[in-house]
N, C-alpha and C positions, 0 to 999 in steps of 0.2 A: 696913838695911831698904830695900828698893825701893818709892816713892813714889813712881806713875806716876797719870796720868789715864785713866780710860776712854776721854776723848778720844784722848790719846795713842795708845793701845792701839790703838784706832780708824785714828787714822791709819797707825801703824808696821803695823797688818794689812795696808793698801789697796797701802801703797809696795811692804810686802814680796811679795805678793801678783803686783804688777804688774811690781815690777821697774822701777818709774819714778815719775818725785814726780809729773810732768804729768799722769797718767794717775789715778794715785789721789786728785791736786786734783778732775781731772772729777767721777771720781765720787763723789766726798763735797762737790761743788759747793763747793770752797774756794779761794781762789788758791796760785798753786804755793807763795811766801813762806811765806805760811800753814802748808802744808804742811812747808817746809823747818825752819821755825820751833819746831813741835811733834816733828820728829824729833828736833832738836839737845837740846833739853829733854829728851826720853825719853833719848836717848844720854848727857847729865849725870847723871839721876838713873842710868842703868844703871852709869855708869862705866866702860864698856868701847863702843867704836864697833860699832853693829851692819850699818853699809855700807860698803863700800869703794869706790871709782870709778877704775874703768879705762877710759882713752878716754871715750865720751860714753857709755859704760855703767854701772850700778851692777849692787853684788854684796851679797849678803848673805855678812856675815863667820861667824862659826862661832858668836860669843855671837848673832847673827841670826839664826842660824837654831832656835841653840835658844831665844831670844824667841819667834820667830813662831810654833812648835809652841805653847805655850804662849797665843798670843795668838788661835790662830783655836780654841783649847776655849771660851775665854773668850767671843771672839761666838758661836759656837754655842749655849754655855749660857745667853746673857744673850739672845740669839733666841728659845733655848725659855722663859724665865721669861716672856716678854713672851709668847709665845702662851699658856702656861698663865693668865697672867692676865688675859686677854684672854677667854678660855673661862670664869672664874671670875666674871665680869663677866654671866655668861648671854648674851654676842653671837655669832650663828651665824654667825662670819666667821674666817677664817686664812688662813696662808700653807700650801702643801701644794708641796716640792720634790720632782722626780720624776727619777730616770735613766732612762732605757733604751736597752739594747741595740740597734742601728741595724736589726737585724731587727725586732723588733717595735714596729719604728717604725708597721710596715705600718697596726698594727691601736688601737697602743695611744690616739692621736688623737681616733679614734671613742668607747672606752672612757671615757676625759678628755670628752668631750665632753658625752656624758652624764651624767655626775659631776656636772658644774659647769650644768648646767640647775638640778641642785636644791636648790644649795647657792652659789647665785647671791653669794655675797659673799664666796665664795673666790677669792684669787688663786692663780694656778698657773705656777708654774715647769718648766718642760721641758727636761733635757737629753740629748742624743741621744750614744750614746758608744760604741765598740767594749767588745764586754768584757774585754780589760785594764784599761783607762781606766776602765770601772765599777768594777772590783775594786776599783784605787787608791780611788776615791771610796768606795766603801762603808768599806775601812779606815780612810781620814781621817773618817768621819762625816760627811760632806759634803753629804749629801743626806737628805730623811726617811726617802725608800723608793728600789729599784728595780726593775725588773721586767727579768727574763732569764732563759736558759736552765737547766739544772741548775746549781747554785752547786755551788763545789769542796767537798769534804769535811773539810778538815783547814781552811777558813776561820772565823773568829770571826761566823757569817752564822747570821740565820734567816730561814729561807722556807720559805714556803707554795705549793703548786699551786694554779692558779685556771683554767688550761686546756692542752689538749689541746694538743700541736706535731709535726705530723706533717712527719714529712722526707720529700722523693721524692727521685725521679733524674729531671731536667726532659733532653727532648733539641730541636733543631731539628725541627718537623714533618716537614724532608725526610730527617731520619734512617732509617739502616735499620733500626734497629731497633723505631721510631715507631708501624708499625703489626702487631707480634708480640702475642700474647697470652704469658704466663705465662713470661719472659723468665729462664733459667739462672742465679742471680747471676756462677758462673765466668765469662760473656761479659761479665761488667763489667772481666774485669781485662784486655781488649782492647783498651778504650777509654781516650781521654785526660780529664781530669778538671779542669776549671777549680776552682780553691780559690778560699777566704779566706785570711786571713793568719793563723799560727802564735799558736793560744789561742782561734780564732775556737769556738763550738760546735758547730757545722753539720761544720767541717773535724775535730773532734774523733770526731762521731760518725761520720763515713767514715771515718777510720782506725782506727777500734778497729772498723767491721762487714768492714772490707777485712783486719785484723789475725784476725779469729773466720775468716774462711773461709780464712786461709792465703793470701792474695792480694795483689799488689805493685801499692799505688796508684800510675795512673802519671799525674802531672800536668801539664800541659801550662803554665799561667800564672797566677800568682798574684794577686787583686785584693781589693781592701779596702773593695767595696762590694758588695750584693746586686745593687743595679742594672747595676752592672759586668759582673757575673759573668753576669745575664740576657742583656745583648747580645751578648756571647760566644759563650752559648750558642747564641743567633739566628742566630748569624753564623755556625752550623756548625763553631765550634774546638776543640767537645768536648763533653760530659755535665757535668750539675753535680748536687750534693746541697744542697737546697734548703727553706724552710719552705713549706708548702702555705698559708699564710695570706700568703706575698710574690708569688702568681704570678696573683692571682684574674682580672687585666685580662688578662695574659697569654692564661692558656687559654679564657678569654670571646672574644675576639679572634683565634685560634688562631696566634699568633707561637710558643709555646710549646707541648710536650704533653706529657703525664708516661709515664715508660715501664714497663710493667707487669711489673716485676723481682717476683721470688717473692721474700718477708720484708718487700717494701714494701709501705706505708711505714713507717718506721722509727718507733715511735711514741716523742715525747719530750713534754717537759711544760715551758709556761710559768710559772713561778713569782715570786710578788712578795716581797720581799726586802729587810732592813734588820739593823743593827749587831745581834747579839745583845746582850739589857739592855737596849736603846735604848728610852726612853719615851716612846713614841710621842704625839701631841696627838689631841685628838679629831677632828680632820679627817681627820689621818694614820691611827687606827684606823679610822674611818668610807670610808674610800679603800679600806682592805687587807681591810675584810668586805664591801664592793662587791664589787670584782675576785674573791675567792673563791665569794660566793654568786652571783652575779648575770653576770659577764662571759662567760661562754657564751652565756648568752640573749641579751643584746644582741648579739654577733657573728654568732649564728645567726641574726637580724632581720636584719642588716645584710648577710647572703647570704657570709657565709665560712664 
């Protein structure tokens, strides 16, 4: 029988986690001994070495790694008992962990902003993430919610739409084609196409509307940020397909202008999003019937 401590648990998370005893001292405010200390104990009671060190590096070995699966359900679950009983206690206060998608970084901010005006004794966690790296995360459980594009179909996910995401084609204002009205989409396959990087959503729905018309995207440079991609664009290297909620300062400013292609814009949908079965806390459902009922009107205030 394996007789380990939650502490242990605790620490063998932080190391495995980190990939360093220094690092998981910091952040469990313990000294590294300490640290060292509570590994060697878990690794006795495991019977099998869960790290190996190579050079000034450590590795999780294979009973390690299947430890550490095992050990971040563990905080997860004992995370969520503690906010359930936390809620059970009648305190309007939690923890509320959030992904999103670096695209709706643009808007989600504002959203969170107002959240947490009226429910003033929430803490809130942010993180910003391509959607790969979401995906991962929502597979590990890892987060309460997250907000992104259309989730894939055959994923273990439930989401909800809570707004509108309309896609354009942004050009340079000194573009020729800048100032046409009612723009042929075939003249799109003329032009060069700045992306995202392969999974991004944006570059997903150009290729499957460049795939419906028969047409050979033809891309010029690949970049892994919206902002990227805007200067790009600026700079005259090509057309992009884009979210109408990431360009607002843009065309206020006129660095940017959208070009009036016939089918655009592409209309898609923002959607909030967490593990299916996941039981959510009451902050977490109280976030997810915000964002549904409510996040329009706020962004509509807020002039997007």
């Amino acid at each position: 029988m394996l007789h380990v401590t939650f502490r242990q648990l605790r620490v063998f998370e932080a190391v495995a986690r980190h990939l360093s005893f220094s690092r998981a001292a910091e952040e469990l405010h313990l000294t590294q001994p300490a640290v060292s200390m509570q590994i060697k104990q878990f690794e006795e009671n495991a019977g099998l070495p869960l790290f190996e060190q190579l050079g000034k590096k450590i590795f999780l070995t294979e009973a390690g790694r299947e430890m550490f699966h095992y050990a971040r359900t563990i905080a997860q679950q004992l995370a969520e008992a503690e906010t359930v009983l936390t809620e059970l206690k009648g305190l309007k206060r939690g923890k509320l962990t959030i992904s999103v998608v670096s695209t709706a970084n643009y808007f989600a901010p504002q959203l969170l902003a107002v959240f947490c005006r009226r429910f003033e004794n929430v803490t809130l966690s942010l993180n910003v993430a391509n959607r790969e790296m979401l995906l991962a995360q929502l597979a590990d459980n890892e987060m309460d919610m997250a907000i992104m594009g259309q989730p894939p179909l055959d994923a273990d996910i439930e989401a909800a739409p809570f707004l509108e995401n309309p896609l354009v084609v942004i050009a340079s204002p000194s573009h020729p084609l800048a100032g046409e009205r009612n723009i042929d989409p075939a003249r799109l396959a003329d032009e060069t196409f700045i992306v995202r990087e392969p999974g991004s959503g944006t570059r997903g729905a150009m290729e499957r509307f460049f795939a419906e018309h028969g047409m050979t995207l033809h891309t010029g440079m690949e970049m892994s940020t919206t902002e990227a991609i805007k200067q790009a664009v600026q700079a005259g290297m090509g057309l992009a397909l884009v979210s109408r909620h990431t360009i607002a300062l843009e065309l206020e400013t006129r660095r940017l202008a959208i070009l009036d292609v016939v089918s655009f814009p592409l209309l898609r949908y923002w959607y909030v999003a967490h593990r299916k079965g996941k039981r959510l806390t009451a902050v977490a459902q109280g976030f997810k019937e915000f964002l549904v009922n409510e996040a329009a009107k706020v962004l509509a205030g807020g002039g997007l």
